[in-house]
C-alpha positions as CSV (number, residue, x, y, z in Angstrom):
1,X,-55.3,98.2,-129.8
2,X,-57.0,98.4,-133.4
3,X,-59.4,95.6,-135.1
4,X,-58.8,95.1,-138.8
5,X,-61.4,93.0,-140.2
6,X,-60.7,91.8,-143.9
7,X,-63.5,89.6,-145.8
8,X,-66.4,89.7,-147.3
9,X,-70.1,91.9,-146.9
10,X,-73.5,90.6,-148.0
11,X,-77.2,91.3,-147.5
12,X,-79.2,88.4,-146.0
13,X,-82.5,87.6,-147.3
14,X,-84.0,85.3,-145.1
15,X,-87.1,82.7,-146.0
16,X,-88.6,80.6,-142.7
17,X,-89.6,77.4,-143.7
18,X,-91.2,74.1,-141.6
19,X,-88.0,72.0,-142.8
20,X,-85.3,72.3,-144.9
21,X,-86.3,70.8,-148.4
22,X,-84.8,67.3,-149.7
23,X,-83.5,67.5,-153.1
24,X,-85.7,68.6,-156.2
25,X,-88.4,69.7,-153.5
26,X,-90.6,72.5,-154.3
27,X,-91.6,74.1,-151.0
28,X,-93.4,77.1,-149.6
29,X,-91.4,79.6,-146.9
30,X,-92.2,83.1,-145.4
31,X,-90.4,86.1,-146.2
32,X,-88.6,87.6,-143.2
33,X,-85.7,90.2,-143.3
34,X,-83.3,91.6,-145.4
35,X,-80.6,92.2,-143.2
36,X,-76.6,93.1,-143.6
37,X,-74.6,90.1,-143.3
38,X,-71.4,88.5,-144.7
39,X,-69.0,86.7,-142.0
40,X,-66.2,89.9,-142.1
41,X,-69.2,92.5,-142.0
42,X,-70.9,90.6,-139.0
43,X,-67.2,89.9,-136.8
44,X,-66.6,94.4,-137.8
45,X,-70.3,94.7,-136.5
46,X,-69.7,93.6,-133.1
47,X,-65.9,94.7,-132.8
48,X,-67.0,97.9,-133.3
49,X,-70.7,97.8,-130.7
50,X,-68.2,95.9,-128.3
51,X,-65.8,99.9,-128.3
52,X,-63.2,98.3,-130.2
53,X,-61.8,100.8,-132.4
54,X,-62.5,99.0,-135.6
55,X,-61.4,99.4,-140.0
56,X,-63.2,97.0,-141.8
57,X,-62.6,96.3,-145.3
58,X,-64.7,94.4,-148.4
59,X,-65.7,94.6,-151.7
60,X,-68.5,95.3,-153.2
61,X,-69.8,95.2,-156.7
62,X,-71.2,98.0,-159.0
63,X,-74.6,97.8,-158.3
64,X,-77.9,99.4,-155.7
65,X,-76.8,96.0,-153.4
66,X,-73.5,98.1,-152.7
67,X,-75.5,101.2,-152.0
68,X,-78.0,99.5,-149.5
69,X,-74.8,98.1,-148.0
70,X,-72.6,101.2,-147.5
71,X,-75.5,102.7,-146.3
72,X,-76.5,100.1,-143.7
73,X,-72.2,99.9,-142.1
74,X,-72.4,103.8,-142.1
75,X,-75.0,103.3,-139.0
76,X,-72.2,101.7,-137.4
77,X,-69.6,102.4,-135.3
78,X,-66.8,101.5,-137.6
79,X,-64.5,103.1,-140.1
80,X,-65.3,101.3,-143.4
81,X,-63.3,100.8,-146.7
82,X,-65.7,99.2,-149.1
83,X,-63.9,98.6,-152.3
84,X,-66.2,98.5,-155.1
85,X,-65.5,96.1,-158.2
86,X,-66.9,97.1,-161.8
87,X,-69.2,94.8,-163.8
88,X,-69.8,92.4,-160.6
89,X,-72.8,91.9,-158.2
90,X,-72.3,92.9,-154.5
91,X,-72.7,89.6,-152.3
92,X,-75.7,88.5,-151.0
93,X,-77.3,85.2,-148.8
94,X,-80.4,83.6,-148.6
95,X,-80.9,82.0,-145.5
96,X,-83.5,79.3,-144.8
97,X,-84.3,79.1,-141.7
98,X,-86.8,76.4,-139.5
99,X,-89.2,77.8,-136.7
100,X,-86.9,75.4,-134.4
101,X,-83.8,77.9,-135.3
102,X,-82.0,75.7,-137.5
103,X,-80.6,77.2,-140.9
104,X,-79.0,76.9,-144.3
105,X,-77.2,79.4,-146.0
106,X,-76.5,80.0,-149.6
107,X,-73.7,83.2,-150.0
108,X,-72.5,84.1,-153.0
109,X,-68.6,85.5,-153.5
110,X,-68.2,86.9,-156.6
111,X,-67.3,90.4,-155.1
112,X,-65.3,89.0,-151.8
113,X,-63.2,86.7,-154.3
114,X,-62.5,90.1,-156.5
115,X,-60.5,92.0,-153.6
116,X,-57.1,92.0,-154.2
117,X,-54.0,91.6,-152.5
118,X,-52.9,95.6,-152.8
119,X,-56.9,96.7,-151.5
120,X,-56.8,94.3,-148.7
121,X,-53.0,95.5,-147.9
122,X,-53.9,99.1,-148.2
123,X,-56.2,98.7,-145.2
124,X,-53.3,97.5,-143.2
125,X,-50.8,100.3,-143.9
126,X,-51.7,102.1,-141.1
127,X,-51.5,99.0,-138.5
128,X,-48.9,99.0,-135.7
129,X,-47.3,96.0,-134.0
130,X,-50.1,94.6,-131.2
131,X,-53.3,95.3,-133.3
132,X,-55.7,92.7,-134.5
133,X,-56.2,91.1,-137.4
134,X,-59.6,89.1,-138.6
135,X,-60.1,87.1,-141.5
136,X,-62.2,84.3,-142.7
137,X,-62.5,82.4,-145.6
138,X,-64.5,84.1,-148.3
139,X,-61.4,85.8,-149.7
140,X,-58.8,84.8,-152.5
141,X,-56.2,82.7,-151.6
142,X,-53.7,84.8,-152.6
143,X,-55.5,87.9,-150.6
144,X,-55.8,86.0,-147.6
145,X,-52.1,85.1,-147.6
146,X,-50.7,88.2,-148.4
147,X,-53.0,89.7,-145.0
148,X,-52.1,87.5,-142.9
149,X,-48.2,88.3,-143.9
150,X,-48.3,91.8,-143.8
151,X,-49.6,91.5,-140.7
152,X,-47.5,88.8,-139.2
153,X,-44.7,91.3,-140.9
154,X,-46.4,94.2,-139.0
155,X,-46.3,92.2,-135.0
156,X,-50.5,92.4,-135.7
157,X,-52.2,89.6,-133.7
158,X,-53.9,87.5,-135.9
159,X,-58.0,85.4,-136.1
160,X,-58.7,83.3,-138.3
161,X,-62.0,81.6,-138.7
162,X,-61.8,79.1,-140.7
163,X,-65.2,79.4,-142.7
164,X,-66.1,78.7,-145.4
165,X,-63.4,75.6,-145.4
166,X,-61.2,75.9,-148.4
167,X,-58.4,73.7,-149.7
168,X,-55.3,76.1,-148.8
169,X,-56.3,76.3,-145.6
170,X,-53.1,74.0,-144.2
171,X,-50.4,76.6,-145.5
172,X,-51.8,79.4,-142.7
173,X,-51.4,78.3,-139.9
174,X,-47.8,79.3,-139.5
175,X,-49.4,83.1,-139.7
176,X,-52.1,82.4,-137.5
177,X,-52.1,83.3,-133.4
178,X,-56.2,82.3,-132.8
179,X,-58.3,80.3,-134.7
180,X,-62.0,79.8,-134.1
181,X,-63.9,77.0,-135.4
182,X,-67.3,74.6,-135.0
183,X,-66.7,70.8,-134.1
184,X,-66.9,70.1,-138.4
185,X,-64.7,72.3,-139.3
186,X,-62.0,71.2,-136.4
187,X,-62.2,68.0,-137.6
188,X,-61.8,68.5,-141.1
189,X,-58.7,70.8,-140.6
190,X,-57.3,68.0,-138.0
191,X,-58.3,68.2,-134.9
192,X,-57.1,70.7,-132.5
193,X,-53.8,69.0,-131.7
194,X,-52.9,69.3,-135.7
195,X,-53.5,72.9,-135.4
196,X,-51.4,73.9,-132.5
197,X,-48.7,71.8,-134.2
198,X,-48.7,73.5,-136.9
199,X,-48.5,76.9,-135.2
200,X,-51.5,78.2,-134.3
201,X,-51.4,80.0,-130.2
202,X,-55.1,78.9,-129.1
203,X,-58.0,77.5,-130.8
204,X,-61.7,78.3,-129.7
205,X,-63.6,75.4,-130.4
206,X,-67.3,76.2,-130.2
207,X,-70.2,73.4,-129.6
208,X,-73.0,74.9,-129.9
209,X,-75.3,74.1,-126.6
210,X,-72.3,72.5,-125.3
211,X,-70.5,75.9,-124.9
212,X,-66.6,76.3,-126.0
213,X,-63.4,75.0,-125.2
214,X,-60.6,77.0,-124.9
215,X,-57.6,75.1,-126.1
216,X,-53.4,75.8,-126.0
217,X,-50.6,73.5,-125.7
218,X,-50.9,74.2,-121.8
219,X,-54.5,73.9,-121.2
220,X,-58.2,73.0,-122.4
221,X,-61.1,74.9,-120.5
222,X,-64.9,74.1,-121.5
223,X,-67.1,77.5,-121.1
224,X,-71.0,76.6,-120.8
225,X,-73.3,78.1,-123.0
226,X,-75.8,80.5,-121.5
227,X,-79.3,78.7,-121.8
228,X,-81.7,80.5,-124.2
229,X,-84.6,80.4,-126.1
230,X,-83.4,79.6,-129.9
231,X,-85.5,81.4,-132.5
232,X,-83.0,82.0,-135.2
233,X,-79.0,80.7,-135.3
234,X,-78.0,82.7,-138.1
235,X,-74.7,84.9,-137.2
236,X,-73.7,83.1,-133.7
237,X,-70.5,82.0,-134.5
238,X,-69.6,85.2,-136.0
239,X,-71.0,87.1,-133.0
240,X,-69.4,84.5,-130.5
241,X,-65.8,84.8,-132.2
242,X,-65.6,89.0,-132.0
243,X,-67.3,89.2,-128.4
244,X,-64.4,86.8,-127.3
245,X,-61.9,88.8,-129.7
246,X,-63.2,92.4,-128.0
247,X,-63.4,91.1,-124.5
248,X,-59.5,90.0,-124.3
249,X,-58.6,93.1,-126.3
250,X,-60.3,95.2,-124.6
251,X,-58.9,94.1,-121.3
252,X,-55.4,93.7,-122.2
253,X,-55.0,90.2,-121.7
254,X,-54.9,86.9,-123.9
255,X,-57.8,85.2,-124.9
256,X,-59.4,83.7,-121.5
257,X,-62.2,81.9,-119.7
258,X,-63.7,85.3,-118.6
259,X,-63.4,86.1,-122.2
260,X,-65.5,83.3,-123.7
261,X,-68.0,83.4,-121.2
262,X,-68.8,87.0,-122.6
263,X,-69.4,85.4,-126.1
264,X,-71.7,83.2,-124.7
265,X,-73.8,86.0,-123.0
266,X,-73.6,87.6,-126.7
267,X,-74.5,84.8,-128.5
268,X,-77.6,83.9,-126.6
269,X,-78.8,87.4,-127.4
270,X,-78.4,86.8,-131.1
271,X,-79.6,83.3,-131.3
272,X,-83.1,84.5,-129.3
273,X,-83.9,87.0,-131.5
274,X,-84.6,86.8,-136.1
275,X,-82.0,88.2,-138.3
276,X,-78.3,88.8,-138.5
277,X,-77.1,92.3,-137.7
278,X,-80.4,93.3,-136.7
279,X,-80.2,90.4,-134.1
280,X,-76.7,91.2,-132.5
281,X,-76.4,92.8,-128.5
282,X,-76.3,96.5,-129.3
283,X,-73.7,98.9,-127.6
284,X,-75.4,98.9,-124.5
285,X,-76.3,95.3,-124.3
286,X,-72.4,94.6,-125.0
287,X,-71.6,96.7,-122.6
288,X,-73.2,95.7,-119.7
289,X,-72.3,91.7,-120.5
290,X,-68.6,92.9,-120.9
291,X,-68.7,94.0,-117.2
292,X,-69.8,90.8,-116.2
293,X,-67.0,88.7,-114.0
């Protein structure tokens, strides 16, 4: 099996502060890292340290951003089709973050909303029936639906996480097999009933220090989180979601207990340490975790 992760790339900038400000605040905050992030680079990221054979694809704007950014995936184990988009600026996020782990994030889109249905579809051409599919929701409508198609069209598997939430959301789910998603974002899409009505095969429901629930029409199985210091939150989800993703893939099977409780192990690498990418389980760290029982 191949990984094909479609969405969006950004740098992080990151800025620690002792609480997130209240409206019309004026605050001071420590500079940390500047860091590759974006949702699709982050899920590639991990895919690829995890041994997943892994294509991801973005855009990227005309600009040193999209230089700092090429050059940062080409350390990774991933082949990478970066489509660059004249006159725009490459993504970026700035990420304020508490001492107690807690975050905001600000991400911009202008490049991720640029990539078009015929770039993102290109990536696919080469995709045969039982690869995997990842998307999120920084894209286009139109993109995103289009991907998903061709790769329902195609016998790909197909992730969804739902994240940023956005309005068209409800017409997807026909094309989606997995979809991951935080207890808000369940909730505002329906519940996880509503979403394996309308389609979808299993839905990973992650709770933070609660752990996850695996959820299908046949069963629902809570996984505990692994107990960790938490310095920095930023990525988890992202981290969680292609651990999972790799684990099953990697094993041949469908999306299990075993499976979630290797995200966790992931996660609560990521979550103890600053950063995005730079905080992620590296290839041997993955490694060892996805021998784990």
């Amino acid at each position: 099996m191949r990984a094909f992760v479609i969405g969006n790339v950004a740098l992080d900038e990151a800025v620690t502060v002792e609480a997130l400000p209240a409206f019309g605040a004026s605050i001071h905050g420590q500079a940390g890292l500047i860091d590759l992030g974006g949702k699709g680079a982050n899920q590639a990221i991990m895919l690829g340290r995890a041994g997943l054979a892994c294509r991801f694809c973005a855009a990227v704007g005309d600009d040193s951003r999209a230089d700092d950014i090429r050059a940062r995936l080409a350390a990774e184990s991933l082949e990478v089709d970066l489509v660059r988009i004249a006159g725009v600026p490459s993504d970026f996020s700035i990420i304020l973050r508490t001492r107690s782990g807690d975050n905001a994030i600000i991400t911009t889109n202008a490049a991720a909303s640029k990539l078009t249905t015929a770039g993102a579809c290109a990536a696919l051409a080469d995709a045969t029936p039982g690869d995997l599919l990842v998307m999120q929701g920084n894209l286009s409508e139109q993109t995103t639906v289009a991907a998903l198609r061709h790769a329902r069209q195609t016998g790909m598997q197909t992730a969804l996480n739902p994240s940023p939430l956005r309005a068209f959301f409800g017409a997807l789910w026909s094309l989606v097999d997995i979809v991951f998603a935080n207890e808000s974002e369940a909730a505002s899409l329906g519940g996880t009933k509503a979403l394996l009505a309308a389609g979808v095969q299993q839905v990973v429901l992650t709770l933070g220090a609660k752990g996850a629930r695996l959820v299908t029409a046949e069963h629902d199985i809570l996984v505990p989180a692994k107990a960790c210091e938490v310095v920095d939150t930023t990525g988890a989800g992202d981290c969680f979601m292609a651990t999972a993703l790799a684990s099953a893939a990697l094993r041949g099977v469908a999306l299990d207990p075993r499976a979630l409780r290797h995200a966790a192990a992931a996660a609560s690498i990521t979550v103890s340490r600053p950063g995005t990418g730079a905080a992620f389980p590296n290839r041997a760290e993955l490694a060892e975790i996805l021998l784990q029982p």
